[in-house]
C-alpha positions as CSV (number, residue, x, y, z in Angstrom):
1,X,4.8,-19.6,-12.0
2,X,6.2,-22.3,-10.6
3,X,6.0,-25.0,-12.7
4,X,6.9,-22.7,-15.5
5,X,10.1,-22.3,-13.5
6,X,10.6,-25.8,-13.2
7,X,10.1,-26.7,-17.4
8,X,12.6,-24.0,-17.9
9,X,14.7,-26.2,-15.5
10,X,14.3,-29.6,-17.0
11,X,14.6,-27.8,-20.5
12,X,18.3,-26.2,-19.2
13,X,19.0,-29.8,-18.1
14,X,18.4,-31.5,-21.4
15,X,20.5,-28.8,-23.3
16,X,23.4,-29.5,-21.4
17,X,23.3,-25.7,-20.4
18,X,23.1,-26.5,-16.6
19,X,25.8,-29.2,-15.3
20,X,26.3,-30.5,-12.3
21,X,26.4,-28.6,-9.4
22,X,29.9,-27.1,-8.5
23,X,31.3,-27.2,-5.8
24,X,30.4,-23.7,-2.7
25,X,31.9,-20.2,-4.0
26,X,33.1,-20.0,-0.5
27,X,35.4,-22.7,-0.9
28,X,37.6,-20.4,-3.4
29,X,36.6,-17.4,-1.8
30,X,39.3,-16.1,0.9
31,X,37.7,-12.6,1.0
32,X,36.0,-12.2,4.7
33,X,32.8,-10.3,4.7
34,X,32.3,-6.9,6.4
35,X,32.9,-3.4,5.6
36,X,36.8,-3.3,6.4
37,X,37.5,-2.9,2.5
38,X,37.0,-0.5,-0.3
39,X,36.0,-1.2,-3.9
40,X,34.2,1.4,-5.5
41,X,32.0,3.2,-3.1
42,X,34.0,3.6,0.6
43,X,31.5,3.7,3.7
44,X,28.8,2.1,1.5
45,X,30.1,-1.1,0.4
46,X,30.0,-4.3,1.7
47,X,30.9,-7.8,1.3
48,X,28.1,-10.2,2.7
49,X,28.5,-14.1,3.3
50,X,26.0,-17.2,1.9
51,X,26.5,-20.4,1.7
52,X,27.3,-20.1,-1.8
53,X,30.2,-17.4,-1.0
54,X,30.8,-13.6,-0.5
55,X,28.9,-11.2,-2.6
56,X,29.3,-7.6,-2.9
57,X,26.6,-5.0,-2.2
58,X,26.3,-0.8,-2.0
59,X,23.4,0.1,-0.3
60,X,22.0,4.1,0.3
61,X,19.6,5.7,2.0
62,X,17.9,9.0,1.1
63,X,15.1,10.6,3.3
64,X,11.5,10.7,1.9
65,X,11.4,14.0,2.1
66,X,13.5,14.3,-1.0
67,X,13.5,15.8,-4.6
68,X,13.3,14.2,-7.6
69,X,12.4,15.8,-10.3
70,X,9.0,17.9,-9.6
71,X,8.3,16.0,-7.1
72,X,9.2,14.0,-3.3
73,X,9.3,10.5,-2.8
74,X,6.9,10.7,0.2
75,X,4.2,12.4,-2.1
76,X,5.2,9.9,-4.8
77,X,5.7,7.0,-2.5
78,X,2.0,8.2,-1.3
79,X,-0.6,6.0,-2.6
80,X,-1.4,3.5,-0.1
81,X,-4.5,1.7,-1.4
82,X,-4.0,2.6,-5.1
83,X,-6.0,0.5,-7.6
84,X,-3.9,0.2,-10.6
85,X,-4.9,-3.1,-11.7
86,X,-6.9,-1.2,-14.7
87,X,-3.7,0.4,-15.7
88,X,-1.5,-2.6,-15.6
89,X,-3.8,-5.1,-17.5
90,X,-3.9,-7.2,-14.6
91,X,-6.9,-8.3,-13.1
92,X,-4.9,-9.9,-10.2
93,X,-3.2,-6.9,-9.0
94,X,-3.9,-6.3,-5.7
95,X,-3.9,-2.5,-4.4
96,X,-0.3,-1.6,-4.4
97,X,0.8,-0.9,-0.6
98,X,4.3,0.7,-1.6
99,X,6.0,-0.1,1.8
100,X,5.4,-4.0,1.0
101,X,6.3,-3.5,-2.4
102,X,10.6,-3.7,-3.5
103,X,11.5,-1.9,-6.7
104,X,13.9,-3.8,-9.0
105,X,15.9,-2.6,-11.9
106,X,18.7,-4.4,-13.2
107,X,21.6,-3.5,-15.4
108,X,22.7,-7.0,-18.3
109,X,25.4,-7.5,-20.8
110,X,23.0,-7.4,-23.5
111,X,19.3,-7.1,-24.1
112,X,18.9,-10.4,-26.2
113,X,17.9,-12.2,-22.6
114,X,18.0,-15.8,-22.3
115,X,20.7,-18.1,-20.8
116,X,24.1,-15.8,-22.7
117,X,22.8,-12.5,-21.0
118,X,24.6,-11.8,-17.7
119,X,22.9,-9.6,-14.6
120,X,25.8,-7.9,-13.3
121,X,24.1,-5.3,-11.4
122,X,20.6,-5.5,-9.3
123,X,18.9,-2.4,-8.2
124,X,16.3,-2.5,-5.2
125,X,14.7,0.3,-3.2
126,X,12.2,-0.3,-1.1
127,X,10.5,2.1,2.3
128,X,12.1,1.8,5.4
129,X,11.0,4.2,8.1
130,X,11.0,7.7,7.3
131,X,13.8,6.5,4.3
132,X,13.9,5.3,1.1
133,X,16.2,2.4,1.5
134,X,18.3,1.5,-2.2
135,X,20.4,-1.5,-2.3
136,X,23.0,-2.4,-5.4
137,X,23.9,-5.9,-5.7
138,X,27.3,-6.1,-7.9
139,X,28.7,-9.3,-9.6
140,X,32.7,-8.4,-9.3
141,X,33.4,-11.7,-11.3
142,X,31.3,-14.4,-12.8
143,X,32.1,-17.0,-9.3
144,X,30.2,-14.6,-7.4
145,X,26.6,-15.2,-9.3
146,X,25.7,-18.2,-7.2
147,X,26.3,-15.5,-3.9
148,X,24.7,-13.1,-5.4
149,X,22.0,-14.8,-6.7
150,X,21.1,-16.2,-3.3
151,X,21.6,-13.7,-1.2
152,X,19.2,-11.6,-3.4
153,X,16.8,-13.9,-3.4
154,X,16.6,-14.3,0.3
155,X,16.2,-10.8,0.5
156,X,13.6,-10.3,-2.2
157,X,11.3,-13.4,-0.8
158,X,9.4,-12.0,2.4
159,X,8.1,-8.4,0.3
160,X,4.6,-8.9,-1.0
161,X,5.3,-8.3,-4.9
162,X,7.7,-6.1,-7.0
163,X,7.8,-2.7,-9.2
164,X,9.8,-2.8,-12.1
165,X,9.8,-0.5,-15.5
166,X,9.4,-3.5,-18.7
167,X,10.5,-5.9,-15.4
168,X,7.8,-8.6,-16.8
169,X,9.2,-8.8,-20.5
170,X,12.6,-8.3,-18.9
171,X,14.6,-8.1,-15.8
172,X,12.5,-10.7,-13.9
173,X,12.6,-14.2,-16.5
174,X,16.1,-12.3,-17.1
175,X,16.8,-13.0,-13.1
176,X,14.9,-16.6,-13.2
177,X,16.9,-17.9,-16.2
178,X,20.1,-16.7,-13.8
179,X,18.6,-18.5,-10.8
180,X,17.7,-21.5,-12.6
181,X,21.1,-22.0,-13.5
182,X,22.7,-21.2,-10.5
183,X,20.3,-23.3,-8.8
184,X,19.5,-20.6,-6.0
185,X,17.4,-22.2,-3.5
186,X,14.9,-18.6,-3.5
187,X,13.8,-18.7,-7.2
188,X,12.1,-14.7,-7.3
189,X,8.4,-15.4,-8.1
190,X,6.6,-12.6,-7.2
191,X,3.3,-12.8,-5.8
192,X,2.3,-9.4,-7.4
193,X,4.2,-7.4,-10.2
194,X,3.4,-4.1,-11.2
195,X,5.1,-3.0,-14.8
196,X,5.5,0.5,-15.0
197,X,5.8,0.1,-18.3
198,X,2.6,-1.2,-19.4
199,X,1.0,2.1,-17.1
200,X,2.9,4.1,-19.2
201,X,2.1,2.9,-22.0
202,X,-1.5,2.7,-21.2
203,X,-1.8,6.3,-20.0
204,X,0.1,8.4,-22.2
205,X,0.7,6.5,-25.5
206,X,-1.4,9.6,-27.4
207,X,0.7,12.4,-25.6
208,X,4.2,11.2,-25.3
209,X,5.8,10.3,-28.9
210,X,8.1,7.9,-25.9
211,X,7.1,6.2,-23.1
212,X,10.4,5.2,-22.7
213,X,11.8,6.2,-18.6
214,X,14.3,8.8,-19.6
215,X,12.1,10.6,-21.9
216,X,9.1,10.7,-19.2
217,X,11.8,11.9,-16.6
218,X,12.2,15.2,-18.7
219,X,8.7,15.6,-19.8
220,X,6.4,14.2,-16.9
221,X,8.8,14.2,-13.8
222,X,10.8,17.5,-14.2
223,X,14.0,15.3,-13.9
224,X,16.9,15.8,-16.0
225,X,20.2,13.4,-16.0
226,X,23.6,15.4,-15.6
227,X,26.4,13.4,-17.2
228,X,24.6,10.0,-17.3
229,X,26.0,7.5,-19.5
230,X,23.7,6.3,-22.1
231,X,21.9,2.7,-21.4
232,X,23.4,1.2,-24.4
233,X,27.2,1.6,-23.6
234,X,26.6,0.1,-20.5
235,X,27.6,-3.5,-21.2
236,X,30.8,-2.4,-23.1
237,X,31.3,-0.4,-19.6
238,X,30.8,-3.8,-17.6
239,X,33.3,-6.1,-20.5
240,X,36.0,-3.4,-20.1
241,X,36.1,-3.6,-16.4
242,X,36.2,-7.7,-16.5
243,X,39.0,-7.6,-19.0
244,X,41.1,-4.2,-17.6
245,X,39.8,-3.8,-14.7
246,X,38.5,-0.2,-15.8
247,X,35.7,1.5,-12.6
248,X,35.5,4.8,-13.9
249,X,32.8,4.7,-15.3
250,X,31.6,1.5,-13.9
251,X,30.5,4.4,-11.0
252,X,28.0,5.7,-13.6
253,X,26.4,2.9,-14.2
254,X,25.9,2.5,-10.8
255,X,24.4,6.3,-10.9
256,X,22.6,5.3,-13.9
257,X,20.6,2.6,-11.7
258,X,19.9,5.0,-8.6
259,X,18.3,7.1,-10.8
260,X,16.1,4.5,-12.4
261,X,15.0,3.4,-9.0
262,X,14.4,6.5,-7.8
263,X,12.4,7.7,-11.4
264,X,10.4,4.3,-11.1
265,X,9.3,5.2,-7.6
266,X,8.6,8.8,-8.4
267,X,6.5,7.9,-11.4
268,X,4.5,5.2,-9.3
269,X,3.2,8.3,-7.5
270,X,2.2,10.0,-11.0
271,X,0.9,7.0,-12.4
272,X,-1.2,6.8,-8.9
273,X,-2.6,10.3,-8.9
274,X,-3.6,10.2,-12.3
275,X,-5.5,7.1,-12.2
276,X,-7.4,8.6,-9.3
277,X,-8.0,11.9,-10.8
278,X,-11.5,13.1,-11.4
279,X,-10.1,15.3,-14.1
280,X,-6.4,14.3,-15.4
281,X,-4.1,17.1,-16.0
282,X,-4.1,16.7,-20.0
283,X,-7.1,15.5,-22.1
284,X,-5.1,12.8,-23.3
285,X,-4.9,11.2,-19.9
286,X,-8.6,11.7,-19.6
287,X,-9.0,9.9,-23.2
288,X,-6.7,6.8,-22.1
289,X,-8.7,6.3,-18.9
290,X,-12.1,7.1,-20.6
291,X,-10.8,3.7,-23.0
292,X,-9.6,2.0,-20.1
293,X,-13.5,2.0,-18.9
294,X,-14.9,1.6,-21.8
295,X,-12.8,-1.6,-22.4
296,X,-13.6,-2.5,-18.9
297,X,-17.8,-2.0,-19.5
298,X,-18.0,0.7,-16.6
299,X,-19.8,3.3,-19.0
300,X,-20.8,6.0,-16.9
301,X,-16.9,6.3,-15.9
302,X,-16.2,6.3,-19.7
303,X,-18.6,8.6,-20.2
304,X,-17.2,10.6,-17.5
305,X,-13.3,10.9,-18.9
306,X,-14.8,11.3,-22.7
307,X,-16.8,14.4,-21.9
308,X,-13.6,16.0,-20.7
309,X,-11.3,15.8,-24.2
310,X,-14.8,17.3,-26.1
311,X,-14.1,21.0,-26.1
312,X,-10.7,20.7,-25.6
313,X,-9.0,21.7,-29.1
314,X,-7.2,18.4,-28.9
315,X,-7.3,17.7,-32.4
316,X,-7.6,14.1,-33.4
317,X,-8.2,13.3,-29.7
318,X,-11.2,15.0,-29.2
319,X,-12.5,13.7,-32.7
320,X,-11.7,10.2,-31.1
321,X,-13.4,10.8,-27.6
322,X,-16.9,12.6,-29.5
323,X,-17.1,9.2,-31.6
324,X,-16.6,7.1,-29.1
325,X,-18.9,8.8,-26.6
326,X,-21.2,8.8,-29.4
327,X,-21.4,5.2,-29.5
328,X,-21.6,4.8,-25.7
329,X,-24.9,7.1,-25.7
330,X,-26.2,5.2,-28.4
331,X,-25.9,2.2,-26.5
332,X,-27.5,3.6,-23.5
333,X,-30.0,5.2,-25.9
334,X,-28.7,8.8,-24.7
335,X,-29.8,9.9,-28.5
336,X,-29.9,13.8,-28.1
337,X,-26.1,13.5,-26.6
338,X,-25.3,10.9,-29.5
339,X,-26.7,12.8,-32.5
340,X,-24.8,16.1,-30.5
341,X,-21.8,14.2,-30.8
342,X,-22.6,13.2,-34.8
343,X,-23.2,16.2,-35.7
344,X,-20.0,18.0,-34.5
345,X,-18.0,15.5,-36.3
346,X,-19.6,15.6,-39.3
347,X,-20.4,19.1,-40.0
348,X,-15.9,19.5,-39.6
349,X,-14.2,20.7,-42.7
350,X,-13.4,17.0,-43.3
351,X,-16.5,15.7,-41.8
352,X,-16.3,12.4,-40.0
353,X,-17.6,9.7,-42.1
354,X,-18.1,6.6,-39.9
355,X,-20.5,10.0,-37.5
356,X,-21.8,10.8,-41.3
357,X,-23.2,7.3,-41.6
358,X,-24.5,7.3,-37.8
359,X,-26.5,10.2,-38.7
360,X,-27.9,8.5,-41.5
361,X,-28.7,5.6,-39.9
362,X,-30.1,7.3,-36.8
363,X,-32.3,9.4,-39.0
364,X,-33.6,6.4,-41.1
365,X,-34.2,3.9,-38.5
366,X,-35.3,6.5,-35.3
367,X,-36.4,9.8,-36.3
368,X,-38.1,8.6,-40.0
369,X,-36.7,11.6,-41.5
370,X,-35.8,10.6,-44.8
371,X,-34.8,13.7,-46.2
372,X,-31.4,14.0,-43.1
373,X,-31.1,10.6,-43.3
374,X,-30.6,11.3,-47.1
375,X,-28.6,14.5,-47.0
376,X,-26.4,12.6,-44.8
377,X,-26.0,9.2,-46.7
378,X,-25.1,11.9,-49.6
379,X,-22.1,13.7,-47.8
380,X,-20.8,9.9,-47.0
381,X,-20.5,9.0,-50.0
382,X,-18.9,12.1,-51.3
383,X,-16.4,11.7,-48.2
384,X,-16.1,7.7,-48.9
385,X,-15.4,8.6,-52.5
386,X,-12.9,11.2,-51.5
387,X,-10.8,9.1,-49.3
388,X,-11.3,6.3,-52.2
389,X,-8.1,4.0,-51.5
390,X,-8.4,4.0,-47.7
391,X,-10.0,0.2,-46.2
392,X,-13.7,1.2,-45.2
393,X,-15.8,-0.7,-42.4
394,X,-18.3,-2.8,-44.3
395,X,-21.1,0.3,-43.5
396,X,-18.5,3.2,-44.8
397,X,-18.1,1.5,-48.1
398,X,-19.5,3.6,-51.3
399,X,-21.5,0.7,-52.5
400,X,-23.5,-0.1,-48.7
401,X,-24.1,3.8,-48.8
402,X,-24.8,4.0,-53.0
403,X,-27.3,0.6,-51.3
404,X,-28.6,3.1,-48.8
405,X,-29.4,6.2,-51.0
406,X,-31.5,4.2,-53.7
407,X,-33.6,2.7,-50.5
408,X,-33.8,6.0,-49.0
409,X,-35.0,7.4,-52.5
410,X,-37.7,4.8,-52.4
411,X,-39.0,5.2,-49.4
412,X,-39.2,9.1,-49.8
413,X,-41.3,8.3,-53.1
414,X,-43.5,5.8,-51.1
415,X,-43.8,8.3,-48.7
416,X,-44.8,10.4,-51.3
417,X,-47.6,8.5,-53.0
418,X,-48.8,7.8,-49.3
419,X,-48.9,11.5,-48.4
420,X,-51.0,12.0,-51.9
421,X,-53.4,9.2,-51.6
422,X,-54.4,10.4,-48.1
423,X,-55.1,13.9,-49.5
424,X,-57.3,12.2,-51.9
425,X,-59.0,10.4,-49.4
């Protein structure tokens, strides 16, 4: 990370997009820090000093013992320990301790990124206690980036990784790129990063036509947004209050952001329990972590989370999970459990052809009964011809199963004339 940080540096540099270094914010800054003003939020507001300047920041606190959605944060927030690496994609996850951990969301003029997308607003929550500490830091005007930038990073540095929802695609080279150019001396490089995102994505990309936050807020969380402004107006809501100095609803955005913080936390807890579960809630939860193993070479746990979708009506999903577990117990030469799955498949009203061509080939090569292996080479082809049009893996295709008929055929005739010359005999 860092000395990816420091060719985005020397590449700033060369463009001419980072100049010389100006002169301390706090030199044109006669605001004093404290609480003895009001802005926006009265009683929760502050303006802190850095060397760079003042900065402005809101910060909340809710107990754990609060709703969101179906669920508390301390039940959510309770999954000290919790392997997710799986789930994220990343090997180098450590088990996520949740009171080490800070979530971040952050509200930009614009989701294009790079060096012309501002971060006006940074979200953070974090455990403190028995609470649930949130913390807003606001950019009132551009001068106040270098001071906000800093005093965020300063604060961000001693927690042990981050949470974020798309934070690795987004908000954190988003934050860099703003640091870089700032030249904050705490530079956020997190030691561990857990994207809710790609566990979301992961787990529930065959239930969920969305995995995007609000849509998993309504149908995962039991959370429902009253009067949120939508995420794309957000930026105009930002320009307006630059240019007019419009805040009403510059306070929903700031609602907007507490409730992405507190979503993200929640669904760390879902996310959590699922993972653990010995049987998920939904079969296709137990599909996505049977794939997960299966990915990873841990069969018996893939066996495991397949077993649970056969049986379970789920349509495609449970077509899916028999073929797959099919292959798994043909691998571990499990062949009554495999030809079980094969058969189910392929005796369907539209039977399955790649579990047609299994039987075949299972009946050619183990059992020696020509006559299946025949009757099933037969419906394959008349499925293959059927769904003529549609690519076809290299064993599917009509002429490798016209290629395994005619050797089948021979074989039965040798069989045949081997059976009759013993007779004679």
């Amino acid at each position: 990370m860092g000395h990816d940080l420091r060719s985005r540096l020397e590449r700033l540099q060369r463009s001419g997009e980072l100049g010389p270094l100006r002169p301390a914010a706090a030199a044109r800054q006669k605001e004093a820090p404290g609480k003895a003003f009001a802005f926006l939020f009265p009683g929760e507001e502050s303006l802190e000093q850095t060397g760079a300047g003042c900065c402005y920041l809101r910060e909340l606190s809710f107990p754990l013992q609060r709703r969101h959605g179906a669920y508390t944060l301390a039940e959510s927030l309770n999954c000290r320990g919790s392997n997710l690496a799986l789930l994220a994609r990343d090997r180098t996850l450590p088990p996520i301790e949740p009171s080490r951990f800070l979530f971040l969301d952050v509200e930009t003029t614009g989701l294009a990124g790079g060096t012309g997308t501002w971060v006006f607003l940074i979200g953070l929550g974090w455990i403190e206690g028995d609470s649930f500490r949130l913390r807003q830091y606001f950019l009132r005007h551009p001068a106040e980036e270098e001071a906000m930038m800093c005093h965020f990073g300063a604060f961000a540095a001693p927690f042990s990784g981050l949470i974020t929802f798309n934070g690795k695609a987004f908000d954190v080279p988003l934050i860099q790129t703003r640091q870089l150019l700032r030249r904050t001396p705490h530079i956020i490089a997190p030691r561990a990063h857990l994207d809710l995102l790609t566990c979301a994505r992961t787990l529930w990309k065959e239930r969920f036509p969305s995995r995007s936050l609000g849509y998993l807020e309504e149908s995962l969380l039991g959370f429902r947004r009253s009067g949120d402004i939508p995420g794309e107006e957000i930026p105009a809501v930002y320009f307006n209050y630059l240019r007019r100095g419009e805040t009403a609803l510059l306070k929903k955005v700031f609602e907007h952001n507490v409730y992405d913080i507190l979503s993200m936390a929640v669904l760390l807890g879902r996310i959590a329990s699922t993972a653990a579960a010995a049987r998920p809630d939904h079969p296709a939860e137990s599909y996505a972590l049977g794939r997960l193993y299966h990915e990873a070479g841990d069969l018996e746990k893939a066996l495991h989370y397949y077993r649970q979708v056969t049986g379970s009506k789920a349509g495609p999903l449970e077509e899916a999970a028999l073929l797959q577990l099919g292959q798994i117990c043909k691998k571990e030469e499990k062949w009554a459990e495999a030809v079980a799955c094969w058969q189910e498949l392929a005796s369907r009203d539209r039977g399955n052809l790649e579990a047609q061509v299994e039987l075949a080939k299972y009946y050619e090569h183990r059992a020696r009964d020509y006559a299946s292996a025949l009757y099933w080479s037969e419906k394959a082809l008349a499925e293959a011809c059927r769904c003529s049009g549609l690519p076809f893996s290299s064993l599917c295709h009509p002429a490798a199963l016209r290629h395994r008929i005619r050797r089948l055929r021979r074989k039965m005739a040798q069989q045949k004339i081997s059976a009759g010359l013993g007779a004679v005999e």
